[in-house]
MIGUKE-181462 format. One record per residue (C-alpha): residue number from 0; z, y, x. Coordinates in steps of 0.001 Angstrom, whole numbers, plus 500000, padded with zeros to 6 digits. Layout:
# residues N
(NUM,(Z,Y,X))
...
This chain:
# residues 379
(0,(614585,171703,733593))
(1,(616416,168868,731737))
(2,(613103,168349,729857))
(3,(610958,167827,733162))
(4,(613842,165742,734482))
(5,(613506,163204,731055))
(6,(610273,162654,731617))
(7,(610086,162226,735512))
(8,(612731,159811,734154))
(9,(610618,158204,731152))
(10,(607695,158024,734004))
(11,(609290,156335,736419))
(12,(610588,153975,733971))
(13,(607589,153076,732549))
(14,(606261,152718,736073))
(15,(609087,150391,737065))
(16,(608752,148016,734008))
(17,(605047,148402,734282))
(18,(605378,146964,737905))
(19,(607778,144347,737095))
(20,(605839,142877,734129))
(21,(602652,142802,736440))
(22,(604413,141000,738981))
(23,(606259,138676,736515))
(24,(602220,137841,735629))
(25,(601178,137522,738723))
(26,(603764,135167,739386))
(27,(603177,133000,736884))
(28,(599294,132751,736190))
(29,(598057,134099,739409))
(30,(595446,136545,737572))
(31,(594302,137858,741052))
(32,(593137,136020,744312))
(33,(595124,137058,746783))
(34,(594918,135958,751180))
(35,(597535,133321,751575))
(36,(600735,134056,753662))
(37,(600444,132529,757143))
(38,(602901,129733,757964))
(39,(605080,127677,755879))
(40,(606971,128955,753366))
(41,(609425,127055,750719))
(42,(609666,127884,747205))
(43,(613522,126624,746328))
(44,(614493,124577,743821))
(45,(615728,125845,740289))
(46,(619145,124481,739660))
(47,(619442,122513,736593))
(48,(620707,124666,733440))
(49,(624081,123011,732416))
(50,(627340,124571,731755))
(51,(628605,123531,735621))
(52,(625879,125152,737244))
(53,(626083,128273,735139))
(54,(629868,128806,735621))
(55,(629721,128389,739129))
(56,(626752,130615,738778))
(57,(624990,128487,741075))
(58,(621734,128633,738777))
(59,(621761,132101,738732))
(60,(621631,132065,742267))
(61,(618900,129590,742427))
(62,(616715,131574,739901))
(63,(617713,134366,742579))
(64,(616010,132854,745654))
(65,(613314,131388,743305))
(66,(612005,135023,742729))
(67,(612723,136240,745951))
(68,(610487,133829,747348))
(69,(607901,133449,744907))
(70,(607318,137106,743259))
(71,(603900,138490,742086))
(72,(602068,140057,744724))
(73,(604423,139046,747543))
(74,(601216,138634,749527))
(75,(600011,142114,750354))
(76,(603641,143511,750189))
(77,(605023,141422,752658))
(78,(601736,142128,754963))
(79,(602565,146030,754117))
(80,(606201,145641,755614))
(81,(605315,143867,758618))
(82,(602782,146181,759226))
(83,(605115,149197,759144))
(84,(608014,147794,761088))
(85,(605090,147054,763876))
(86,(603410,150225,764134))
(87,(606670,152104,763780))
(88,(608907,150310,765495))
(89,(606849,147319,767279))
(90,(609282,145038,765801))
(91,(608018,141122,764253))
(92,(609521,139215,761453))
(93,(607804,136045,763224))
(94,(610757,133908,764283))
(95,(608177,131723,766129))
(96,(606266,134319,768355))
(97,(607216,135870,771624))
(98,(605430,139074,772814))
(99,(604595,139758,776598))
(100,(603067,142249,777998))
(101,(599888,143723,776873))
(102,(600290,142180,773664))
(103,(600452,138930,774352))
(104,(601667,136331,772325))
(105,(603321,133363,773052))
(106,(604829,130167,771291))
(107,(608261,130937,771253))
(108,(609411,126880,770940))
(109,(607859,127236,774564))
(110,(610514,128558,775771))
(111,(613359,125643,773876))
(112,(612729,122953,776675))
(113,(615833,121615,777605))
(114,(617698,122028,781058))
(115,(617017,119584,783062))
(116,(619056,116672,783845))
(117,(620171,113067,784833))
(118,(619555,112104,780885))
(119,(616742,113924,780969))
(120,(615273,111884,783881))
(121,(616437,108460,782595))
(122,(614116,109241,779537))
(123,(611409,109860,780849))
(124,(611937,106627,783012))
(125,(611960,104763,779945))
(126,(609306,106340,778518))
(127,(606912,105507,781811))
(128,(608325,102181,781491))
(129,(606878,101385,777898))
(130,(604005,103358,778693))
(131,(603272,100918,781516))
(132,(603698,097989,779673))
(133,(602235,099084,776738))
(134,(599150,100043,778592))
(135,(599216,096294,780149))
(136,(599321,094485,776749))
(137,(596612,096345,774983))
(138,(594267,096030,777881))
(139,(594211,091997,777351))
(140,(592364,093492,773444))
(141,(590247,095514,775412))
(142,(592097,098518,774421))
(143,(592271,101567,776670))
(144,(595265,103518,776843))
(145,(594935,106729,778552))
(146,(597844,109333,778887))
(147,(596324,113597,778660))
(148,(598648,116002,780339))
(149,(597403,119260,779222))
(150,(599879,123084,780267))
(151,(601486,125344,777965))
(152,(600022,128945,777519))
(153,(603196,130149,778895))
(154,(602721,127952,782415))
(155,(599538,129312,782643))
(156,(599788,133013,781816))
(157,(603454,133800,783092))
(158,(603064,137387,784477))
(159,(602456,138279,780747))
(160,(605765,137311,779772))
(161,(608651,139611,779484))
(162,(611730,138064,778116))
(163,(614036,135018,780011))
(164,(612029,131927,780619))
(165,(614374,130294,783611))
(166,(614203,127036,782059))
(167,(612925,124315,783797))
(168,(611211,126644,786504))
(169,(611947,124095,789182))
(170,(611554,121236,787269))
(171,(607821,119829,785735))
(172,(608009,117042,783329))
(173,(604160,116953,783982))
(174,(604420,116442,787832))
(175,(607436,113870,787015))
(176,(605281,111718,784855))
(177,(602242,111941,787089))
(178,(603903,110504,790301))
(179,(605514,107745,787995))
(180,(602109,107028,787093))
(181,(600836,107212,790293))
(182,(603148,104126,791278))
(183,(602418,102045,788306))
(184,(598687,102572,787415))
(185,(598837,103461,784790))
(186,(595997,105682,783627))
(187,(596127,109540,783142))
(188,(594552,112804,783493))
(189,(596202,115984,784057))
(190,(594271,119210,782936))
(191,(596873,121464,784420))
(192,(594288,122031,787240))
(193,(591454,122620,784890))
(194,(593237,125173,783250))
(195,(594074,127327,786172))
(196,(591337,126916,787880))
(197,(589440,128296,784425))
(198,(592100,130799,784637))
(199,(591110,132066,788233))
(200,(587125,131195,788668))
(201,(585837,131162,785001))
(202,(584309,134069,782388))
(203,(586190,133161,779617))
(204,(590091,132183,779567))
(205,(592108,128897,778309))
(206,(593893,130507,776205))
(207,(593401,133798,774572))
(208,(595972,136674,774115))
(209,(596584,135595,770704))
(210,(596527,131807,770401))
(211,(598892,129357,770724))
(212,(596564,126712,771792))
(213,(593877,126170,774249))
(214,(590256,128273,773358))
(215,(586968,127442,772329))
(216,(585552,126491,776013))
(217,(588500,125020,777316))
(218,(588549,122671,774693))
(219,(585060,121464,775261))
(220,(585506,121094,778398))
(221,(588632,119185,778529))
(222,(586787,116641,775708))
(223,(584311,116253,777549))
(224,(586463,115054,780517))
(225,(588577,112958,778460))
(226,(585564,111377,777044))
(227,(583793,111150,780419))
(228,(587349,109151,781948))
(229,(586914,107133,778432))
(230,(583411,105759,779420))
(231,(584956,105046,782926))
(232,(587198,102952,781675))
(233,(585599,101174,779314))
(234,(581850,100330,780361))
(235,(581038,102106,776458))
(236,(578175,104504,776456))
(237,(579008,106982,774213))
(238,(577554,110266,772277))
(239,(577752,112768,775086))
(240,(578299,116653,775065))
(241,(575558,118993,775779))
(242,(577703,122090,776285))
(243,(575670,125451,776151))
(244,(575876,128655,778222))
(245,(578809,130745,777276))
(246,(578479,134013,774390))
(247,(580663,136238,773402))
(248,(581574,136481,769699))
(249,(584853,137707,767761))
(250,(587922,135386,768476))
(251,(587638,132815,766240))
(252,(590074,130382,763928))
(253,(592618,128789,766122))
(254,(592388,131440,768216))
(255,(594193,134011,766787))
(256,(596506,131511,765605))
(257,(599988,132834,766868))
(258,(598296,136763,765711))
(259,(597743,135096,761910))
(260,(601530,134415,761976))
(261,(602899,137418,761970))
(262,(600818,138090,758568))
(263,(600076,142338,759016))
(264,(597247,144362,757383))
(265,(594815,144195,760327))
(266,(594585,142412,763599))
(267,(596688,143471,766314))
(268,(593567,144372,768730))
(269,(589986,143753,768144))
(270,(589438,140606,770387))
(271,(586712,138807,771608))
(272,(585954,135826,773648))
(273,(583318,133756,775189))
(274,(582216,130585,773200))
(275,(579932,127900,773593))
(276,(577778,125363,771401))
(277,(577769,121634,771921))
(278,(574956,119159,771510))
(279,(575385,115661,770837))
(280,(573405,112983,772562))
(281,(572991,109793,771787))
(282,(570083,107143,772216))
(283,(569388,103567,771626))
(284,(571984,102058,773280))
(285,(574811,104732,772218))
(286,(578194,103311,770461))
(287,(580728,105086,768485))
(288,(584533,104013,769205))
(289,(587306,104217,767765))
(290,(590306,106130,768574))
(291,(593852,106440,767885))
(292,(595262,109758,769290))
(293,(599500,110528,769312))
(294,(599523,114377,770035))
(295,(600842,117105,769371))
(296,(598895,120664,767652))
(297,(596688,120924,770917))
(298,(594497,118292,769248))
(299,(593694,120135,766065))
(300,(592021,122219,768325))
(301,(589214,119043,769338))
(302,(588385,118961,765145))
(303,(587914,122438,765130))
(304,(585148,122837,767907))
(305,(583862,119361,767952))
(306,(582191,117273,765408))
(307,(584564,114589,766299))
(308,(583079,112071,763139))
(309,(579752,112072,765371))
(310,(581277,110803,767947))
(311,(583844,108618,767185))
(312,(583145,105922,764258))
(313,(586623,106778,763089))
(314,(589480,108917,765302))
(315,(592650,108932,763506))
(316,(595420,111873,764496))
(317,(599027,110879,764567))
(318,(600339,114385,764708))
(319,(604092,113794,766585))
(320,(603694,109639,765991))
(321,(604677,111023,762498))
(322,(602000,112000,759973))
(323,(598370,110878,760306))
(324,(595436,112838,759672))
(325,(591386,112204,759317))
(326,(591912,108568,758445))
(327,(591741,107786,754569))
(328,(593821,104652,754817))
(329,(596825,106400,755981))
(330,(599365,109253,755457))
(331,(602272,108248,757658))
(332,(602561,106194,760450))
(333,(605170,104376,758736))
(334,(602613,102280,756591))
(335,(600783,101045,759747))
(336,(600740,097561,760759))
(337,(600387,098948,764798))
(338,(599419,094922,766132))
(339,(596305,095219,764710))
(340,(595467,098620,764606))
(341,(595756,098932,767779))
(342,(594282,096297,768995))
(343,(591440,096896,767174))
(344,(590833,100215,768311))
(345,(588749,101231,771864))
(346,(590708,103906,772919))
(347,(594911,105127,772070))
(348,(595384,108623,773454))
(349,(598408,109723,773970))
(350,(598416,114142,774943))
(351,(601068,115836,776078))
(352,(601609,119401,776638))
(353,(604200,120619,779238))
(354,(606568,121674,776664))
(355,(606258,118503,774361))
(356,(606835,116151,777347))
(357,(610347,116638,776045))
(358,(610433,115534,772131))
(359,(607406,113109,772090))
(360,(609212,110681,770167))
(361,(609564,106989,771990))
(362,(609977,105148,768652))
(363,(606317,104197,768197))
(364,(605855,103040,771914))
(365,(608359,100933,771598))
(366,(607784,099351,768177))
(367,(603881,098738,769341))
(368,(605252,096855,772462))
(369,(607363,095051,770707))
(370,(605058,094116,768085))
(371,(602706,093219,770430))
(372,(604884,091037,772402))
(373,(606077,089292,769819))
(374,(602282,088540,768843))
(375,(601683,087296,772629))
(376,(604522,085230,772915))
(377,(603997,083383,769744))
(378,(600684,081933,770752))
């Protein structure tokens, strides 16, 4: 008996080491391809080796975390647990998702809006304000500004949603913005509408179970009234979308997006979902603008299904007035000079989802109209 037990022992051992020296391995020279975790993940920092650090054992620690975060196949383990506290227990380790009913997901930072009130209002005063004025000024350049007011998934598809969503119920930072600029002129377009009405009436839906964003058709379609109001606007004729009869195909890239998050073995449900193809058309007298769009992730989405380069001659993406994306020339909006840039530009597009109404930050509006000011005044 003691005999079987020493080797069971030896075995295990082996296996153990075995394991650890493998993973070591694959930690270090990444010998196998493995599918990237979902999300963002940080590695943390080693601690300097010095005699401080190791007597407080502070670098210890840091090696700690280091490994923790950062161990050889950590990929498909990680996918392994998830998948196993799901089927067993339908718990998540996703911080950011919310399930409803039927499986469906849901943002959870929907749900962080704050209450409303006085300060709240005065805000968003301001920010109609600058808005105003800033649409004024760049329209002496020839520059349209044009405010998109798009819902959040969880507006739309409430009755899937099972845990506390009070906030805010009687109070729509979308409707508040749209009767400001109603009184001033300034121009918008609200796809809240659109969306239920695709909701109700249409084959496919807005949003799918598992996105976080707005799907393949409802994108299209709310380009191609965005573009349409752009033309309007501005006398340009541009490329225009040929959008083809709806097919359904397996749920594609963006999405699943909220589904990819919670990084299991398999999907949660085979999905599918109607999709369409777009056409570009352009002739003789066809231009390609430029466009400077301050959004928030809903716009990814327009790169994704559209072959925006076609039809813009350059369309930078300020994601959050913050970092900027598809333009070579830039990385942060920091390094702008925003008088010329934006005067210089057809269109600025500024999108706002129900829930983002709230932290749009006002910093760039005001610097532009400043700026701009400043420019006018000195003349």
């Amino acid at each position: 008996m003691k005999k079987i037990d020493s080797k069971i022992f030896v075995v295990m051992f082996v296996l153990t080491m075995g394991f650890l020296f493998l993973s070591g391995l694959q930690r270090e020279l990444r010998i196998v391809k493995l599918r990237k975790l979902n999300g963002a993940i940080e590695i943390p920092e080693i601690k300097k080796l010095n005699f401080k650090n190791y007597y407080n054992f502070s670098f210890q620690k840091s090696i700690e975390k280091s490994l923790e975060a950062n161990f050889g196949f950590k990929e498909p383990l990680i996918r392994m647990y998830n998948q196993y506290i799901w089927d067993f227990y339908k718990r998540k380790k996703s911080w950011s998702v919310l399930v409803g009913k039927d499986n469906w997901l849901f943002p959870n930072w929907h749900t962080l809006a704050p209450e409303y009130s006085k300060e709240l209002t005065d805000k968003f005063d301001k920010q109609a304000q600058y808005l105003y004025q800033l649409s004024n000024v760049l329209k002496e350049y020839n520059t349209q500004l044009l405010v998109c007011f798009i819902p959040s998934k969880l507006e739309v598809y409430k009755e899937y949603v099972t845990s506390d969503i009070g906030k805010n119920d009687d109070f729509n930072p979308i409707n508040y913005f749209c009767n400001k600029f109603d009184s001033s002129g300034v121009n918008y377009i609200n796809l809240t509408q659109m969306m239920f009405a695709f909701k109700d009436t249409a084959v496919f839906m807005p949003f799918t179970p598992t996105s976080a964003h707005w799907s393949n058709i409802a994108t299209v379609y709310a380009a191609d009234s965005i573009f349409k109001r752009f033309e309007t606007l501005s006398g340009i004729n541009m490329p225009k979308l040929k959008i083809g009869k709806p097919y359904i195909s397996k749920t594609r890239g963006p999405d699943n997006d909220l589904e990819q998050m919670y990084n299991l073995c398999r999907p949660l449900a085979p999905q599918t979902d109607y999709y369409v193809d777009v056409e570009l058309i352009a002739d003789s007298t066809t231009i390609k603008p430029t466009m400077i769009t301050i959004a928030d992730s809903h716009f990814w989405t327009f790169y994704y299904n559209l072959k925006m380069g076609s039809i813009f001659s350059r369309c930078s993406y300020w994601y959050y007035a913050n970092t900027i994306f598809y333009d070579n020339r830039y990385n942060n909006v920091k390094e702008v000079d925003l008088v010329p840039e934006f005067t210089n530009a057809d269109f600025v597009l500024m999108m706002y989802s129900a829930n983002q109404a709230y932290s749009i930050d006002m910093d760039i509006l005001v610097r532009a109209l400043e700026l701009l000011l400043n420019q006018k005044n000195s003349y």
